[in-house]
C-alpha positions as a Markdown table, in Angstrom:
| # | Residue | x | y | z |
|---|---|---|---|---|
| 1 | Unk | -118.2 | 64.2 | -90.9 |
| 2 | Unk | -119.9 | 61.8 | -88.0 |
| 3 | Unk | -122.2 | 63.1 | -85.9 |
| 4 | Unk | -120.0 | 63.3 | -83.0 |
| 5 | Unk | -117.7 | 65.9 | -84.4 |
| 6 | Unk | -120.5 | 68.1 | -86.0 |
| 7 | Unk | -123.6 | 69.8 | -85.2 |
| 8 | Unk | -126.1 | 71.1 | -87.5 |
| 9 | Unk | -127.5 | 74.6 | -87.0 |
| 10 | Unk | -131.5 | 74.8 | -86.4 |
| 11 | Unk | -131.8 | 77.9 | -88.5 |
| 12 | Unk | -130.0 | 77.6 | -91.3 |
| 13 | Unk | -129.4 | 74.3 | -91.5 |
| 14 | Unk | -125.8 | 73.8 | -92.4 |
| 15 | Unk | -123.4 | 71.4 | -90.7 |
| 16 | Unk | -120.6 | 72.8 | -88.6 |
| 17 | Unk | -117.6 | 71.4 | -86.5 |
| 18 | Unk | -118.6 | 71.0 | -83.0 |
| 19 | Unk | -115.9 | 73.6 | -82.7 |
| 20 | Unk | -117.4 | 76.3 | -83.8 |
| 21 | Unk | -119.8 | 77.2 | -80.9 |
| 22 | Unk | -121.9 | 80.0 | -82.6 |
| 23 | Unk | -122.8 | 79.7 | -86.7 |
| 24 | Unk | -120.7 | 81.7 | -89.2 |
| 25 | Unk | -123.5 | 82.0 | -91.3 |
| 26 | Unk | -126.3 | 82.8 | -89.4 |
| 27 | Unk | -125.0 | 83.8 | -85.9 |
| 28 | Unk | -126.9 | 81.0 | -83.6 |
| 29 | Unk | -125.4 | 80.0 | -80.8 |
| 30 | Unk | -124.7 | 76.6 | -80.0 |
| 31 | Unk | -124.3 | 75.9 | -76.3 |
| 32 | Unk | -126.8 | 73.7 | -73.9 |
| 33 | Unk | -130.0 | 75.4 | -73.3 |
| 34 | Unk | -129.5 | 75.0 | -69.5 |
| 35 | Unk | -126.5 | 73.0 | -66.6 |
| 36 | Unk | -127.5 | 70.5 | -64.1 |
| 37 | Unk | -125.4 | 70.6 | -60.7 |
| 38 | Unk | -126.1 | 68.1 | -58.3 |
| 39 | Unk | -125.1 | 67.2 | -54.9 |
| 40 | Unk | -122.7 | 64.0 | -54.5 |
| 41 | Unk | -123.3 | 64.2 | -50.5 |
| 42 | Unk | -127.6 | 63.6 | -51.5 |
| 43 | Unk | -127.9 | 63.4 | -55.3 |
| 44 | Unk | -130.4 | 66.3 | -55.2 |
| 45 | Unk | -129.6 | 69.1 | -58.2 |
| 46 | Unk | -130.4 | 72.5 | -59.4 |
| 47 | Unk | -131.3 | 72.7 | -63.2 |
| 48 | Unk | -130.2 | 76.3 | -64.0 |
| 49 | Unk | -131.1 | 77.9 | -67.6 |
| 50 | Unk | -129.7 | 81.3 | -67.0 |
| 51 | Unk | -127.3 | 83.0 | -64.7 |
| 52 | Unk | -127.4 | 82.6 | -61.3 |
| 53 | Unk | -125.8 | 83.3 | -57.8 |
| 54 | Unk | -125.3 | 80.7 | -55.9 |
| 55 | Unk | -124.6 | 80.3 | -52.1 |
| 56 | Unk | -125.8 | 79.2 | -48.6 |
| 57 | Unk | -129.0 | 78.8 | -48.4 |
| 58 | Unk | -129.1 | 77.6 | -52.0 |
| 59 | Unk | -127.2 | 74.6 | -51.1 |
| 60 | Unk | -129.1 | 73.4 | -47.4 |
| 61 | Unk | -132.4 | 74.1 | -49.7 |
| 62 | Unk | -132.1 | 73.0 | -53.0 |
| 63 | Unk | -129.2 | 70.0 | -52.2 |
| 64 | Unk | -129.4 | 69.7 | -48.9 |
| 65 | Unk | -125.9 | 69.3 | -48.7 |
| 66 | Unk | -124.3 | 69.0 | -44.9 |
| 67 | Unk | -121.8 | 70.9 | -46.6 |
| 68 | Unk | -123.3 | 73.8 | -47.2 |
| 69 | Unk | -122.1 | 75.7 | -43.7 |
| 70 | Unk | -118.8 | 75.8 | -45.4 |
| 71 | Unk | -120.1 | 78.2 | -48.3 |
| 72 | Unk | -120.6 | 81.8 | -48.1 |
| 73 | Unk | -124.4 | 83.6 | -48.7 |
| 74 | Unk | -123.3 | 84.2 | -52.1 |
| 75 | Unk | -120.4 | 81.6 | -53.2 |
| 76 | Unk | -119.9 | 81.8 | -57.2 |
| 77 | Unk | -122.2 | 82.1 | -59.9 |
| 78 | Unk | -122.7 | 80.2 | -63.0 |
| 79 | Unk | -123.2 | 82.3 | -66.3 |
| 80 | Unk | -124.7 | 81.9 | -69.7 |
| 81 | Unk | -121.8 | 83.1 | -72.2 |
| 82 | Unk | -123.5 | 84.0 | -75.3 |
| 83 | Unk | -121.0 | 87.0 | -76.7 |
| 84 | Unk | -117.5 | 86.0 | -75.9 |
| 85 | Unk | -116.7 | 82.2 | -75.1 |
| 86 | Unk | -120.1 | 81.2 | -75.9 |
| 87 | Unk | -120.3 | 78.7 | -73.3 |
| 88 | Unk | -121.1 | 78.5 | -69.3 |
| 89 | Unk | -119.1 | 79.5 | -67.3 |
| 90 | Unk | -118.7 | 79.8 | -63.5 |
| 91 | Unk | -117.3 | 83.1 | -61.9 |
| 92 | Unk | -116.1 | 83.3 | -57.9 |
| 93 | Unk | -118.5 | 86.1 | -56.2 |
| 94 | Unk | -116.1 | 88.6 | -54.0 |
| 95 | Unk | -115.8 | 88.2 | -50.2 |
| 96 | Unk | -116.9 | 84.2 | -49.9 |
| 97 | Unk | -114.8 | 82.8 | -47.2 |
| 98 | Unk | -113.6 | 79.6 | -48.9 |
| 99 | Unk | -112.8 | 79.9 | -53.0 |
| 100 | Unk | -114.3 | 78.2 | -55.4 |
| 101 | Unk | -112.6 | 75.3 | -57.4 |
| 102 | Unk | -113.1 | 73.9 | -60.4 |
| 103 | Unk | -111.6 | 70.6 | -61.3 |
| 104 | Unk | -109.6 | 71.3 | -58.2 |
| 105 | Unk | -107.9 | 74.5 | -59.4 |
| 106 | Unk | -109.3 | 77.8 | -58.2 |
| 107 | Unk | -111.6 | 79.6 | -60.3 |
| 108 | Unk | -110.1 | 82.8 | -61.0 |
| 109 | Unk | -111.8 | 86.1 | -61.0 |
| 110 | Unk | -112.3 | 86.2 | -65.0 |
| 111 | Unk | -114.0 | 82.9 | -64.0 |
| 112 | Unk | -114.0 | 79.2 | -66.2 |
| 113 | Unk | -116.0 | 77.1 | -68.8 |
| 114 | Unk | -117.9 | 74.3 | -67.7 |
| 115 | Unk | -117.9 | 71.1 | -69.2 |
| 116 | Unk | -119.8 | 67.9 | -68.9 |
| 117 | Unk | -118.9 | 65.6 | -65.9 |
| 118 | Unk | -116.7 | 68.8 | -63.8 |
| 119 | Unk | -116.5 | 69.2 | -60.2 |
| 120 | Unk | -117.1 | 72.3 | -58.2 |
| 121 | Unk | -116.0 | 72.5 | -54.5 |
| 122 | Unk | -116.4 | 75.0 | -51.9 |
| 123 | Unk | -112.6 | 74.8 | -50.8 |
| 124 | Unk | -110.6 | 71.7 | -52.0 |
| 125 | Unk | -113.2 | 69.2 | -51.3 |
| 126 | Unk | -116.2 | 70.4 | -49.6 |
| 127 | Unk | -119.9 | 70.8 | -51.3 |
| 128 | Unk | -119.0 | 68.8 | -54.6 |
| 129 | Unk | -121.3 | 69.4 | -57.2 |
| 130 | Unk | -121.2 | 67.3 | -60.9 |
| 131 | Unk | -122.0 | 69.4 | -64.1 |
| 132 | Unk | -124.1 | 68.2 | -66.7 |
| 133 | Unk | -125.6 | 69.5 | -69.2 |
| 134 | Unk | -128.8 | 69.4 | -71.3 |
């Protein structure tokens, strides 16, 4: 198998499919230790390396996004999945004013996995933030 199609578990060593996100023999789990989001109005991101809320005055500090009037105090938060889907995810918070989307499709309440190179938006096309991952 190449190396783009497997990853090799730390612990025990053995080779796995990148498929399986958590070792059968061991039980590590292999997602990225922490997500990126930055800002396409500024460039600026957020390096986040477990679950956070994120909202208003997240986005005029940490991105300084003109956008960020459009987001509620507490928009959506992005989670470290380690027991069910083992990935990150990002989860709508109850009561913002504008949803969430994801990829333009709203993020429902059970919430979404990221991946590399997605698009979140306050609304269809405010506040776009780019996932990456490290």
């Amino acid at each position: 198998m190449s190396a783009t199609t497997t990853w090799k578990c730390p612990q025990d060593g053995m080779e796995w499919s990148i498929k399986e996100r958590k070792c059968p023999t061991c039980g590590y789990v292999n997602i990225p230790k922490s997500v990126t989001l930055r800002s396409h109005a500024t460039g600026k991101g957020a390096a986040l390396s477990a679950t956070t809320r994120l909202g208003k005055s997240v986005f005029n500090q940490r991105f300084a996004d003109p956008d960020a009037k459009f987001a509620a105090d507490e928009q959506f938060e992005i989670v470290r999945d380690d027991v069910h889907l083992f990935a990150w995810v990002i989860r709508p918070v109850a009561g913002a004013r504008n949803a969430t989307f994801y990829n333009g499709t709203e993020v429902p309440d059970a919430g979404c996995e990221l991946v590399e190179g997605g698009v979140i938006t306050v609304g269809r096309t405010r506040l776009k933030l780019t996932v990456t991952f490290k």
